[in-house]
HTML snippet that shows the backbone in 3Dmol.js (N, CA, C, O; Angstrom):
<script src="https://3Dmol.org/build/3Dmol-min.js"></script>
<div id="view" style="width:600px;height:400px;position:relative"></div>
<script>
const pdb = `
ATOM      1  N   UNK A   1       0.594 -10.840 -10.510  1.00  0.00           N
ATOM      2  CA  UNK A   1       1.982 -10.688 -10.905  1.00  0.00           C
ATOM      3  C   UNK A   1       2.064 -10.124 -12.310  1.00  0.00           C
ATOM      4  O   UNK A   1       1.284 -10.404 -13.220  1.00  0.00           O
ATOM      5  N   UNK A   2       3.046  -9.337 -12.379  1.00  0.00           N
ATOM      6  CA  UNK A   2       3.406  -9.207 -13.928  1.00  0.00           C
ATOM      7  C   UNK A   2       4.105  -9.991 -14.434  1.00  0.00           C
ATOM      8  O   UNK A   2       5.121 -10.563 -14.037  1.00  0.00           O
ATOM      9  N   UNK A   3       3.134 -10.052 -16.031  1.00  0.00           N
ATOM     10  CA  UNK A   3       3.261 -11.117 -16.872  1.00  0.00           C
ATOM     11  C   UNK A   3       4.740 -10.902 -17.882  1.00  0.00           C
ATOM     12  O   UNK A   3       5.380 -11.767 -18.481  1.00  0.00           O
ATOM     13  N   UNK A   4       4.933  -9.678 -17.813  1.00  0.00           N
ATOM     14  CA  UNK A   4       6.350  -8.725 -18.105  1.00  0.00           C
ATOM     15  C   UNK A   4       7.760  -9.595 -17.813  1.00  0.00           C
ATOM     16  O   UNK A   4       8.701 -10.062 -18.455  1.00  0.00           O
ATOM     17  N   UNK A   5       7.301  -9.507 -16.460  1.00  0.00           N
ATOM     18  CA  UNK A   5       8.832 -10.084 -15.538  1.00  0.00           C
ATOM     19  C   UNK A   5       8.801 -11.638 -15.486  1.00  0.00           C
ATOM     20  O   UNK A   5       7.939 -12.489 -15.264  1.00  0.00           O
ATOM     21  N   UNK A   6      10.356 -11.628 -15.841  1.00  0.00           N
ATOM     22  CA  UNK A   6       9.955 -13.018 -16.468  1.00  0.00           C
ATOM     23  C   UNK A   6      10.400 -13.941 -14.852  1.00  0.00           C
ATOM     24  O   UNK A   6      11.265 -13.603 -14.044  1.00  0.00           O
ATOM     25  N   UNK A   7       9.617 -14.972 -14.792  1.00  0.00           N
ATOM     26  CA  UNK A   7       9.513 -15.945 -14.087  1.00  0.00           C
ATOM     27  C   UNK A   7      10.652 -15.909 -12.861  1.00  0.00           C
ATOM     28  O   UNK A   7      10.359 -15.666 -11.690  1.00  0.00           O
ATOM     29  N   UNK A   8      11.806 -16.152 -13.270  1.00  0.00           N
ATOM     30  CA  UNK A   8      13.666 -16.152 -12.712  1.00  0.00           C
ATOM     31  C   UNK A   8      13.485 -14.660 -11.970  1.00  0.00           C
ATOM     32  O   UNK A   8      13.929 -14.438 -10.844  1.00  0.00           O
ATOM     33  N   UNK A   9      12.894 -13.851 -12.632  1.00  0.00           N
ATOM     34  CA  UNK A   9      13.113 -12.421 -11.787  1.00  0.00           C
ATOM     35  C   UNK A   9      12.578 -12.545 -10.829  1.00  0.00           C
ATOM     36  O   UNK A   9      13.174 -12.360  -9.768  1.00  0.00           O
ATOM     37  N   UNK A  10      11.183 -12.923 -10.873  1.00  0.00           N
ATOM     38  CA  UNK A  10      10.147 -12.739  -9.821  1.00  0.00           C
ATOM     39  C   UNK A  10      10.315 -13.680  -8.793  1.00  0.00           C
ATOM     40  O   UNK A  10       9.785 -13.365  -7.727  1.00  0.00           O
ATOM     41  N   UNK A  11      10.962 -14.841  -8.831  1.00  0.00           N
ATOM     42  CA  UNK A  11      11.117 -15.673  -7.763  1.00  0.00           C
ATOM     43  C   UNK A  11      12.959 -14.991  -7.273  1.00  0.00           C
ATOM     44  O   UNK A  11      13.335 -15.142  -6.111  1.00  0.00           O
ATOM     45  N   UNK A  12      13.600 -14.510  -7.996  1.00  0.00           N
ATOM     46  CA  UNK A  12      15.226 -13.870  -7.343  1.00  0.00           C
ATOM     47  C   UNK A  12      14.550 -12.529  -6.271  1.00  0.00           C
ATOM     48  O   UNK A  12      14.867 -12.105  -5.159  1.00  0.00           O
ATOM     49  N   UNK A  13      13.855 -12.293  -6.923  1.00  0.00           N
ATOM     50  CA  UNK A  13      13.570 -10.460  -6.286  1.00  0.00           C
ATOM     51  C   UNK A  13      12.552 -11.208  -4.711  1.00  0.00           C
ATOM     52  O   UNK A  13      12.798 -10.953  -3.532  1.00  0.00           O
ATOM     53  N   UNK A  14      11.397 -12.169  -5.263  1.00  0.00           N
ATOM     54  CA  UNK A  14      11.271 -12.755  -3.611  1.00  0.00           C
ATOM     55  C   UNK A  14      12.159 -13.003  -2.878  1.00  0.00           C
ATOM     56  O   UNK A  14      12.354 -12.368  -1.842  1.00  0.00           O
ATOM     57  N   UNK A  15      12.803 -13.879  -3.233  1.00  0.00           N
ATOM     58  CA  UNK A  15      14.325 -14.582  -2.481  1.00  0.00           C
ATOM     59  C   UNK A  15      14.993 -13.547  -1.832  1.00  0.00           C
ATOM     60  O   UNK A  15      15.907 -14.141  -1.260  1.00  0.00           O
ATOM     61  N   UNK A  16      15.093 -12.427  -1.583  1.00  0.00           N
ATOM     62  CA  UNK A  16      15.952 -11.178  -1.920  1.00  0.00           C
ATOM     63  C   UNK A  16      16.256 -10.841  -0.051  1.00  0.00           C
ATOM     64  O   UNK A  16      17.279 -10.431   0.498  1.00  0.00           O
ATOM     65  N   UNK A  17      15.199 -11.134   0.412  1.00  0.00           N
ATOM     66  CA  UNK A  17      15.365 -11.087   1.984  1.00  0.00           C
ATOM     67  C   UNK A  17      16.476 -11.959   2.451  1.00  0.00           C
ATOM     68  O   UNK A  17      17.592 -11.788   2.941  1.00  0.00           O
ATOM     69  N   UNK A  18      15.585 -13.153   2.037  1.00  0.00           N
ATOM     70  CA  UNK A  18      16.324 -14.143   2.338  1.00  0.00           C
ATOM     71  C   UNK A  18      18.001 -14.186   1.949  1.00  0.00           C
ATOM     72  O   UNK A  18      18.946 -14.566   2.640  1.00  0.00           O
ATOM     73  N   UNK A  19      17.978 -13.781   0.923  1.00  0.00           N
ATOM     74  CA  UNK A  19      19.331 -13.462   0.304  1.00  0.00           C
ATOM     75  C   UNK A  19      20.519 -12.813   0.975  1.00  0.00           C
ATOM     76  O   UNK A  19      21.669 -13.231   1.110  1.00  0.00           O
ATOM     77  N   UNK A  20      19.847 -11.477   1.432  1.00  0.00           N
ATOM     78  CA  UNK A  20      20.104 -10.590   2.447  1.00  0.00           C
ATOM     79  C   UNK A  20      20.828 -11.125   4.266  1.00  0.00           C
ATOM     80  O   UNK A  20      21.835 -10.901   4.938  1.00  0.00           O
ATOM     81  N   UNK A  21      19.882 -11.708   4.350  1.00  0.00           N
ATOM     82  CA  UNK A  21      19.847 -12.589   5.516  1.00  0.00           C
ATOM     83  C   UNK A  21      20.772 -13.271   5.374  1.00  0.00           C
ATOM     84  O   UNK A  21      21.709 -13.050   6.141  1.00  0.00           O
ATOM     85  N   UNK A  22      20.929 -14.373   4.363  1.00  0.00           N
ATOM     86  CA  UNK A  22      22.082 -15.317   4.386  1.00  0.00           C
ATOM     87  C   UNK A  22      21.300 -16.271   4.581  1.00  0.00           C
ATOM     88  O   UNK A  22      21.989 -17.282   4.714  1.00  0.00           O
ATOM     89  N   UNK A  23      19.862 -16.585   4.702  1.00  0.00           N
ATOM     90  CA  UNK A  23      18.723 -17.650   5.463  1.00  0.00           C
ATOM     91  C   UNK A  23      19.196 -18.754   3.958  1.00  0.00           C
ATOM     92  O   UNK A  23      19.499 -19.922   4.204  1.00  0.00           O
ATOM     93  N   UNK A  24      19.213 -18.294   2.594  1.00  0.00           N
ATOM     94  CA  UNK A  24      18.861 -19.401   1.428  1.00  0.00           C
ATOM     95  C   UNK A  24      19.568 -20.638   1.924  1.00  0.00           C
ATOM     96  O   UNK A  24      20.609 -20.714   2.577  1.00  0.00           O
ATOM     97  N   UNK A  25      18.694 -21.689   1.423  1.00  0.00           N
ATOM     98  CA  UNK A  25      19.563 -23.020   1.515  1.00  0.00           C
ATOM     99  C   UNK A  25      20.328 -22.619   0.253  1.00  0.00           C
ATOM    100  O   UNK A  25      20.189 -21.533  -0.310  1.00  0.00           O
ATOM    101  N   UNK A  26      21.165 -23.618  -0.146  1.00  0.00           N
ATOM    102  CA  UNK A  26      22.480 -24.098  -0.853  1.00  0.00           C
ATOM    103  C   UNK A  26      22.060 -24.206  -2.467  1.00  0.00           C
ATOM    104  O   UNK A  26      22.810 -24.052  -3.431  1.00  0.00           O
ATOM    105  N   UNK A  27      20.659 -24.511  -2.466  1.00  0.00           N
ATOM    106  CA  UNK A  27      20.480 -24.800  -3.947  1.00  0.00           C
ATOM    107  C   UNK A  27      19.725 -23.533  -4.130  1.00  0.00           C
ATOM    108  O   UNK A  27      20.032 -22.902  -5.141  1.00  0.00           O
ATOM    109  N   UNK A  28      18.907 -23.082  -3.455  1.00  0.00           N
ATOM    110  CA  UNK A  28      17.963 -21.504  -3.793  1.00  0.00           C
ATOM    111  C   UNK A  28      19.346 -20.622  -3.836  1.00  0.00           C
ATOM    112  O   UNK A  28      19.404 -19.700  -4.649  1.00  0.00           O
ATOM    113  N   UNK A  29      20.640 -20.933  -2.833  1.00  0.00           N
ATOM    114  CA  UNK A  29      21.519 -19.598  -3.359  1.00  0.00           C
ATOM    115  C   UNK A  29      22.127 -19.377  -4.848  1.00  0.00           C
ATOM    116  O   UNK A  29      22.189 -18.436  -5.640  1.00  0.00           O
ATOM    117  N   UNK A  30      22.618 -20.982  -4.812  1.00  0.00           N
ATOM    118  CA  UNK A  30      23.437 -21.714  -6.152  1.00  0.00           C
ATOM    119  C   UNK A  30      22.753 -20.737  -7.592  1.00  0.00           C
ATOM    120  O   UNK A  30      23.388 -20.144  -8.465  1.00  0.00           O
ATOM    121  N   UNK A  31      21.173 -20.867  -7.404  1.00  0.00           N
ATOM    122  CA  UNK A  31      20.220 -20.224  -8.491  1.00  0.00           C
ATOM    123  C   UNK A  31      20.146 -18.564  -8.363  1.00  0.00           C
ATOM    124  O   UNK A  31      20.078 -17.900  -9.397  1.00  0.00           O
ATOM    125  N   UNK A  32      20.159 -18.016  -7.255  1.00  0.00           N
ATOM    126  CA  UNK A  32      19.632 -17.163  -7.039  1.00  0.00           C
ATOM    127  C   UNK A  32      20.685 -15.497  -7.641  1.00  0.00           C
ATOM    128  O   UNK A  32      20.422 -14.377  -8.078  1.00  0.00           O
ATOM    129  N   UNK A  33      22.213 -16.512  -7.200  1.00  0.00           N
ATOM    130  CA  UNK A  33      23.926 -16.332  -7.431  1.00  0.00           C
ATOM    131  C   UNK A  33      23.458 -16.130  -8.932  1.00  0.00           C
ATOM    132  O   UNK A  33      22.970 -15.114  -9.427  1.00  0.00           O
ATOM    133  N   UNK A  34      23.725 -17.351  -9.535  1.00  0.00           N
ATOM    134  CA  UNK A  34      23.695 -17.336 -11.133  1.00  0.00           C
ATOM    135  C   UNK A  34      22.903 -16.484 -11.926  1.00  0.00           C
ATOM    136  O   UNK A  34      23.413 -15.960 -12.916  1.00  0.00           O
ATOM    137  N   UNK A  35      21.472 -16.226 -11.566  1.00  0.00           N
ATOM    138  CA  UNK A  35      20.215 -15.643 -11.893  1.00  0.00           C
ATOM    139  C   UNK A  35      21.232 -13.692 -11.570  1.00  0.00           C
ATOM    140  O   UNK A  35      21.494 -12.777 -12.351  1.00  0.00           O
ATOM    141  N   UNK A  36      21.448 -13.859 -10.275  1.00  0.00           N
ATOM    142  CA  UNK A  36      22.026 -12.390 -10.821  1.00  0.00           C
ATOM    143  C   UNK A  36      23.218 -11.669 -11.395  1.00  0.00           C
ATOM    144  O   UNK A  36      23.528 -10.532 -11.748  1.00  0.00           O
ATOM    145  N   UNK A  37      23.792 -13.005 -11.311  1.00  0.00           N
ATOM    146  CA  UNK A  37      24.857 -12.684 -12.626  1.00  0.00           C
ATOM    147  C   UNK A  37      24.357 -12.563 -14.031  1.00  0.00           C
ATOM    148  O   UNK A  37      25.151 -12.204 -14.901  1.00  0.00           O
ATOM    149  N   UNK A  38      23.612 -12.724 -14.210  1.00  0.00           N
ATOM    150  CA  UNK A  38      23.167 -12.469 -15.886  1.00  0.00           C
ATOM    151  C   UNK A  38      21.854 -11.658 -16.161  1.00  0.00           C
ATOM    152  O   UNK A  38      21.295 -11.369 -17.220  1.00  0.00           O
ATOM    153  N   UNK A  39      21.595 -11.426 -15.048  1.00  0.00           N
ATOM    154  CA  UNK A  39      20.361 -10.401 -15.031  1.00  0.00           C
ATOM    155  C   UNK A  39      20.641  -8.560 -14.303  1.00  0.00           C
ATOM    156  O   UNK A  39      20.155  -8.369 -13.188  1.00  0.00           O
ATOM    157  N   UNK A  40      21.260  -7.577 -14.863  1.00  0.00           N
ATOM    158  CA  UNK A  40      21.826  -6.365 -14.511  1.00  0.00           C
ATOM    159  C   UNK A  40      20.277  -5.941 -13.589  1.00  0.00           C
ATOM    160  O   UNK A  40      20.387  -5.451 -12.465  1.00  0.00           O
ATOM    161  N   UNK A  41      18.914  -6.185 -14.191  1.00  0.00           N
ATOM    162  CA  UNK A  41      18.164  -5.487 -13.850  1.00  0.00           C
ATOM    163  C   UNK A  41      17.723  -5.779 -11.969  1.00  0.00           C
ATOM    164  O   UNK A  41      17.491  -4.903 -11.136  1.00  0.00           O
ATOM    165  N   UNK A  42      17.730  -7.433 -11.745  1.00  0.00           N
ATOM    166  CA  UNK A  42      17.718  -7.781 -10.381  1.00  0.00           C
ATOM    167  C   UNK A  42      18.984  -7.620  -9.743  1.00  0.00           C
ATOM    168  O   UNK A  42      19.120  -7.955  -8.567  1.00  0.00           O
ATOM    169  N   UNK A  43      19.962  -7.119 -10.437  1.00  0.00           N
ATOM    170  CA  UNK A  43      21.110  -6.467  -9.473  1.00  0.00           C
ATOM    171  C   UNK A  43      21.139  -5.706  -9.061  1.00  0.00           C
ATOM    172  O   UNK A  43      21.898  -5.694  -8.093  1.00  0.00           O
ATOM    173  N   UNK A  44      20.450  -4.509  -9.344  1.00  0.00           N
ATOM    174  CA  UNK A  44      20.279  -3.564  -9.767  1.00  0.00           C
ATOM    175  C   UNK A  44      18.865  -3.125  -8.119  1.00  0.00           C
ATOM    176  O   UNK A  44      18.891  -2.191  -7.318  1.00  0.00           O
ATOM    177  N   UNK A  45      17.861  -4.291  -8.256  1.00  0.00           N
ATOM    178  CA  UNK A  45      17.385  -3.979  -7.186  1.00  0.00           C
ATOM    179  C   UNK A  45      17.989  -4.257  -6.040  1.00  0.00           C
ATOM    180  O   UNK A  45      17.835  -3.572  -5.029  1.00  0.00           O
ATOM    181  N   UNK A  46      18.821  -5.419  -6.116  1.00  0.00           N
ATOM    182  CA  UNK A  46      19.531  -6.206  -4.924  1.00  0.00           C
ATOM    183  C   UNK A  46      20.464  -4.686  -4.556  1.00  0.00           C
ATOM    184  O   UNK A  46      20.536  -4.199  -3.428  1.00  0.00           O
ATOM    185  N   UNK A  47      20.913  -4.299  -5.398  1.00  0.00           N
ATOM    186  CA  UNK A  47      21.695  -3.409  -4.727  1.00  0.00           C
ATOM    187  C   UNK A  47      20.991  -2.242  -3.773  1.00  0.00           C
ATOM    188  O   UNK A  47      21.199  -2.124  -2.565  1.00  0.00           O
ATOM    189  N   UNK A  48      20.097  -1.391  -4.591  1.00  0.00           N
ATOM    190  CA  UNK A  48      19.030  -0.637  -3.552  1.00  0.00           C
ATOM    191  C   UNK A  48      18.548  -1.223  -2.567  1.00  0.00           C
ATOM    192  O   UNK A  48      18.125  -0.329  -1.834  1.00  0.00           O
ATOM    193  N   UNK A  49      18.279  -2.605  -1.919  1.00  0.00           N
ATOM    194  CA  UNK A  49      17.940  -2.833  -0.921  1.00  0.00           C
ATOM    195  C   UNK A  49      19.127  -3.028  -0.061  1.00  0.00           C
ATOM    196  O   UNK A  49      18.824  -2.919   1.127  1.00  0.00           O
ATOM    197  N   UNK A  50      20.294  -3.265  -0.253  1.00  0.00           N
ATOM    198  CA  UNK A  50      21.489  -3.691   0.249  1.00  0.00           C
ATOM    199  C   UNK A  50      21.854  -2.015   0.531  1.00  0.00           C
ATOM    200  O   UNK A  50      22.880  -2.114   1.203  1.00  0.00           O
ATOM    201  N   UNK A  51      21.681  -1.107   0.440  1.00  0.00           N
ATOM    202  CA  UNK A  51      21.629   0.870   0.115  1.00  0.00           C
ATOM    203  C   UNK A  51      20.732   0.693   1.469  1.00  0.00           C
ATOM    204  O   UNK A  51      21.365   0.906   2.503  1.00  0.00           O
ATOM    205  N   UNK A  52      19.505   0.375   1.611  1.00  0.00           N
ATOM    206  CA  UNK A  52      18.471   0.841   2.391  1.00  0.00           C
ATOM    207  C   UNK A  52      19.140   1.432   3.652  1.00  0.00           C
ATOM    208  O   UNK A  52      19.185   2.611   4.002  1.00  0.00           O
ATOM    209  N   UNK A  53      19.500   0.654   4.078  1.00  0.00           N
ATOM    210  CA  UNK A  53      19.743   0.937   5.852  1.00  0.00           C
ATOM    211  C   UNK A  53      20.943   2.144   5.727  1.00  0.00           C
ATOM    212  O   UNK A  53      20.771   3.217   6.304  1.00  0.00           O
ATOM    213  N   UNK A  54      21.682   1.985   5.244  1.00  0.00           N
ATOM    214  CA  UNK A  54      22.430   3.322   5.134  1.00  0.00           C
ATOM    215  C   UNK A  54      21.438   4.491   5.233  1.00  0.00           C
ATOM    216  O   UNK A  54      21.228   5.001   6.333  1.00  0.00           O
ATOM    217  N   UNK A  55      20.842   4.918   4.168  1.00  0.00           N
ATOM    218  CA  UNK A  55      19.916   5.254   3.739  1.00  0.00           C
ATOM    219  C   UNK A  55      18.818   5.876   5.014  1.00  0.00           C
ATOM    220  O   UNK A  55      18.458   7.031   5.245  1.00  0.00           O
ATOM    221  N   UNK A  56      18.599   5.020   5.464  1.00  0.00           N
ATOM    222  CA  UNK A  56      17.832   5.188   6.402  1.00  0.00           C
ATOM    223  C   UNK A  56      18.233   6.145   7.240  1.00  0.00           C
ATOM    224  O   UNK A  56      17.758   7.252   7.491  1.00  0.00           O
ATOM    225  N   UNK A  57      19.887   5.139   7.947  1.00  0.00           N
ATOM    226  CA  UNK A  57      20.540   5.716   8.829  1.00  0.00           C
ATOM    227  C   UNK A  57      20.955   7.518   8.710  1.00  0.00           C
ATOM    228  O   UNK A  57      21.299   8.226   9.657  1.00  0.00           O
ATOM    229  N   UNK A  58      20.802   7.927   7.321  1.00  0.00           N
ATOM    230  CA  UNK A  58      20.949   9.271   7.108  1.00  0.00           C
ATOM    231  C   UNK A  58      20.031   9.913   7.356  1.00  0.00           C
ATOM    232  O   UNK A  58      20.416  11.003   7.779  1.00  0.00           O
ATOM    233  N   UNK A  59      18.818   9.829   7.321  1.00  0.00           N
ATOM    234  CA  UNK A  59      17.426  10.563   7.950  1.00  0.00           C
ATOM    235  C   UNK A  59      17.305  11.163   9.246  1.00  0.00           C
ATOM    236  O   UNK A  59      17.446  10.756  10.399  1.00  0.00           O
ATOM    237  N   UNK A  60      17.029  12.150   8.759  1.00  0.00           N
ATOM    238  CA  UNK A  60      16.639  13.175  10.182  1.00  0.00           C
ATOM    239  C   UNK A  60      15.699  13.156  10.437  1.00  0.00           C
ATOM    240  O   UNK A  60      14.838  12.887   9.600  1.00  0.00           O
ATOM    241  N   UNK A  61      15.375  13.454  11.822  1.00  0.00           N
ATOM    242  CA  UNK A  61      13.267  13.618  11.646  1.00  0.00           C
ATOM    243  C   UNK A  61      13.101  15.205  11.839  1.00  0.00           C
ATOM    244  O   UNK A  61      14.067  15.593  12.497  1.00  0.00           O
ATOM    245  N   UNK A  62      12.561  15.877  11.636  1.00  0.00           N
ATOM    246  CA  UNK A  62      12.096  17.256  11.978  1.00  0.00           C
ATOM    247  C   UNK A  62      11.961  17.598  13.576  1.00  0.00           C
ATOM    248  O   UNK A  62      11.625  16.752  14.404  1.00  0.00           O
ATOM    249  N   UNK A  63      12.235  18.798  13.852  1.00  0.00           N
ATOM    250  CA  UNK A  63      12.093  19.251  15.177  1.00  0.00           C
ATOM    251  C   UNK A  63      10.353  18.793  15.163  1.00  0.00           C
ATOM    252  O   UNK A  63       9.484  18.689  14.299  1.00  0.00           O
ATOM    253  N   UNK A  64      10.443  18.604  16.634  1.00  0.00           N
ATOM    254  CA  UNK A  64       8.782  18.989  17.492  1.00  0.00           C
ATOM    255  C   UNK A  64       8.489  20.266  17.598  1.00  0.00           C
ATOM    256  O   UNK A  64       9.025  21.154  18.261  1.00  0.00           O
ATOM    257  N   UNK A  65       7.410  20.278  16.740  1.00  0.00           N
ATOM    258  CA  UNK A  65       6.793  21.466  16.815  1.00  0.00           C
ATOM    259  C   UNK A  65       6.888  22.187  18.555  1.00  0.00           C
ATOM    260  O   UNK A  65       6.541  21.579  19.567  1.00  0.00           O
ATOM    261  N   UNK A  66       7.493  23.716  18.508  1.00  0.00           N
ATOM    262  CA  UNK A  66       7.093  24.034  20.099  1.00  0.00           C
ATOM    263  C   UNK A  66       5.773  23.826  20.892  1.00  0.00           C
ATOM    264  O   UNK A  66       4.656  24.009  20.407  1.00  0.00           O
ATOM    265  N   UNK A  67       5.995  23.467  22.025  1.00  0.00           N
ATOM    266  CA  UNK A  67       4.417  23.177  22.967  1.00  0.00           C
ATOM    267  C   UNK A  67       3.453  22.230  21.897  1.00  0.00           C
ATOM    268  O   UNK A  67       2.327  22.461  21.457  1.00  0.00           O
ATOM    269  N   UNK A  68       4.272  21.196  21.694  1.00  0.00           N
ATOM    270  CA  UNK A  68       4.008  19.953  21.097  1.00  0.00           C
ATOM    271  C   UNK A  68       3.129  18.678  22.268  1.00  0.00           C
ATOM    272  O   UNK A  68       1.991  18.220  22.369  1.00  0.00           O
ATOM    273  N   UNK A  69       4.502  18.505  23.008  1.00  0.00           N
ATOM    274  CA  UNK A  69       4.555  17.531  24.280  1.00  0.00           C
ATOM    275  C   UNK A  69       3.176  17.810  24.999  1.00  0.00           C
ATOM    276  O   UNK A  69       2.268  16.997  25.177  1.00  0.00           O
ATOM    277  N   UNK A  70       3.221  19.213  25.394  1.00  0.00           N
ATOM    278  CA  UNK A  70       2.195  19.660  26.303  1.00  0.00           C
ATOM    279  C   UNK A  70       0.847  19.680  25.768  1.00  0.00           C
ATOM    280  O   UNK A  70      -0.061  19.326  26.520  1.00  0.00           O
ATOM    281  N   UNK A  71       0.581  20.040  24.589  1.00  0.00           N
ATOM    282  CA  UNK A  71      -0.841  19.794  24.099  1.00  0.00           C
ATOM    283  C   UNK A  71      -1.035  18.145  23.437  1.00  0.00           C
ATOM    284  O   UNK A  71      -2.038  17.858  22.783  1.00  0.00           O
ATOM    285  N   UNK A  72      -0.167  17.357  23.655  1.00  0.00           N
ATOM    286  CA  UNK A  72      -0.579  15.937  23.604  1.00  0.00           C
ATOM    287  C   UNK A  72      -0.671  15.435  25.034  1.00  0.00           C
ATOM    288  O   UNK A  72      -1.523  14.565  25.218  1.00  0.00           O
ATOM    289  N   UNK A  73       0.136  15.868  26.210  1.00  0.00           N
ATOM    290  CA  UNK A  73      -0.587  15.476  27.131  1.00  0.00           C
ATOM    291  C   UNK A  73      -1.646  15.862  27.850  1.00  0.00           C
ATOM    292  O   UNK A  73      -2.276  15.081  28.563  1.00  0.00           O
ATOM    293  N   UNK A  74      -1.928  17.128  27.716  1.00  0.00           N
ATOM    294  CA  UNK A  74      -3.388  17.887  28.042  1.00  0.00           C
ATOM    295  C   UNK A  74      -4.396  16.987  27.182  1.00  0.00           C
ATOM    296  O   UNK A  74      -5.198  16.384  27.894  1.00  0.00           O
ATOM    297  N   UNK A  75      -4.517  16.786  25.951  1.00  0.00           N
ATOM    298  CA  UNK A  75      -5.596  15.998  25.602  1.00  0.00           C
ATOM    299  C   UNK A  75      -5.574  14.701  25.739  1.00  0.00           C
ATOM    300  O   UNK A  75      -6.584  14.272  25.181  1.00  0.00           O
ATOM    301  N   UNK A  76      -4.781  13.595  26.315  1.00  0.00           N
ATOM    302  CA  UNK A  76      -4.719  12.454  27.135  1.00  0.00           C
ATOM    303  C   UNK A  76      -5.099  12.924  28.019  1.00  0.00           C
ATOM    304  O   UNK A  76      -6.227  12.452  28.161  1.00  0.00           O
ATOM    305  N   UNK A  77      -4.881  13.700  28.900  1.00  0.00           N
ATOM    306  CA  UNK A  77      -5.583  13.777  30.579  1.00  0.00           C
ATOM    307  C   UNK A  77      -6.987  14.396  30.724  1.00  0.00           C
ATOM    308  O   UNK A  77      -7.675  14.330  31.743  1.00  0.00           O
ATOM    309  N   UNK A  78      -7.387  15.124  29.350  1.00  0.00           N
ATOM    310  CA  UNK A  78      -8.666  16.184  29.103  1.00  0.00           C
ATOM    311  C   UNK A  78      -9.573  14.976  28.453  1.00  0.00           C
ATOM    312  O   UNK A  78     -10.792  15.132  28.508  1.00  0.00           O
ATOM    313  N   UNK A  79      -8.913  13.444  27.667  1.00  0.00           N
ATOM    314  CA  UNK A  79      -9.483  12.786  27.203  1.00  0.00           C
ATOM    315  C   UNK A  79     -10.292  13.429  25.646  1.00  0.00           C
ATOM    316  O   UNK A  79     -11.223  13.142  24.893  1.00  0.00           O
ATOM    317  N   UNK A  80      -9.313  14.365  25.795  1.00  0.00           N
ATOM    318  CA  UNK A  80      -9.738  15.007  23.868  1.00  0.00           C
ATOM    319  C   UNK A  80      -8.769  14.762  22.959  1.00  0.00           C
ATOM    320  O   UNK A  80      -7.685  14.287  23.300  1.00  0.00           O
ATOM    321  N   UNK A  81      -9.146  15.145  21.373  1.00  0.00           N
ATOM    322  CA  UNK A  81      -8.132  15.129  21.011  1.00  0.00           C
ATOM    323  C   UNK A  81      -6.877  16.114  20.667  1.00  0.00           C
ATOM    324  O   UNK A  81      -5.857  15.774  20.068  1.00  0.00           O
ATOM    325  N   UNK A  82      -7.165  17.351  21.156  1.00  0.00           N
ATOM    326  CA  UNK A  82      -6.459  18.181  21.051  1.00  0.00           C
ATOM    327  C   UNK A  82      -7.124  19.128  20.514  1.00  0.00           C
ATOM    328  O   UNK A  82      -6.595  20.232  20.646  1.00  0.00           O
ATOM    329  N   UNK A  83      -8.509  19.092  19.716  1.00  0.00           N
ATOM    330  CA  UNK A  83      -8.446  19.933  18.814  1.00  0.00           C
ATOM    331  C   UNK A  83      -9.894  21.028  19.280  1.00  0.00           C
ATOM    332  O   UNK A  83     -10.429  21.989  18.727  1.00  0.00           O
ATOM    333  N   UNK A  84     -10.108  20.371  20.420  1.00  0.00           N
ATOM    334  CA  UNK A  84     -11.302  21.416  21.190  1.00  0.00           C
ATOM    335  C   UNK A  84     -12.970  20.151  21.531  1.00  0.00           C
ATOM    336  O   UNK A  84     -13.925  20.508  22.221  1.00  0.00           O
ATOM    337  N   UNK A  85     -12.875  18.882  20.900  1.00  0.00           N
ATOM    338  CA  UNK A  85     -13.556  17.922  20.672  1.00  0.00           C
ATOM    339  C   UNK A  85     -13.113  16.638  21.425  1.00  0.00           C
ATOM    340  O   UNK A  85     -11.928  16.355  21.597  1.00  0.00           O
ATOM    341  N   UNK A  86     -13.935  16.040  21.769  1.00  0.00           N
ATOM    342  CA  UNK A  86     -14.115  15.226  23.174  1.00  0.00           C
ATOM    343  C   UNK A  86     -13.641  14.335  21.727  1.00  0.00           C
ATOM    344  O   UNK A  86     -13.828  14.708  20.568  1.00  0.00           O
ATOM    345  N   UNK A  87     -12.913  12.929  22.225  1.00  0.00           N
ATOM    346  CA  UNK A  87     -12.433  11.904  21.293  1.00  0.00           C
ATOM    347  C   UNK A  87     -13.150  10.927  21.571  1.00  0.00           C
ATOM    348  O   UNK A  87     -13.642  10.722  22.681  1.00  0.00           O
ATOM    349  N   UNK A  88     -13.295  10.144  20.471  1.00  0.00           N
ATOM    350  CA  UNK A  88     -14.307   9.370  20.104  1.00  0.00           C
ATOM    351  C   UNK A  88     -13.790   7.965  20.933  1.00  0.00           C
ATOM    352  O   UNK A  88     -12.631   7.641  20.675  1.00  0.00           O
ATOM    353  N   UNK A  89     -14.445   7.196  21.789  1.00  0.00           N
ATOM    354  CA  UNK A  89     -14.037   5.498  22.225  1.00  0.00           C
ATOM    355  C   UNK A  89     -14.557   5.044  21.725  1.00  0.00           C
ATOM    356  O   UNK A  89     -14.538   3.814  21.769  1.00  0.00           O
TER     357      UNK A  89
END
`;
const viewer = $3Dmol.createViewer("view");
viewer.addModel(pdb, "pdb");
viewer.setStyle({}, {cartoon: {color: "spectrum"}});
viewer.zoomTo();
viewer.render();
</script>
């Protein structure tokens, strides 16, 4: 751990799932509440993870390369890996 971050951070920023979740009991929230009211910097992450899934949800993946499909199933049925070479079991 870094010796930097002080103690309150490093156990709020664990908590942070949980936080997320809604899982904290009553006294880990009570702390966890207070701790980021006076700390901008673990708000600060809480917020980027609370961002993520948006985030996510904006991602495209790239087209498949053309005659993609077909040279992955030729080397499943050829038992190669595609690349002219028998694959290793």
């Amino acid at each position: 751990m870094n010796a930097a971050i002080p103690s309150t951070c490093r156990a709020t920023v664990g908590a942070m799932t949980d936080l997320l979740e809604r899982t904290l009991g009553a006294g880990d929230l009570a702390l966890a509440e207070a701790h980021l009211a006076a700390c901008p910097r673990c708000r600060e992450v809480l917020d980027a993870l609370r961002a993520l899934p948006a985030a996510i949800a904006r991602l495209t993946s790239a087209p498949e390369p053309a005659g993609l499909s077909a040279r992955v199933l030729a080397a499943i049925e050829s038992g190669g890996d595609g690349r002219g070479s028998p694959s290793r079991r």
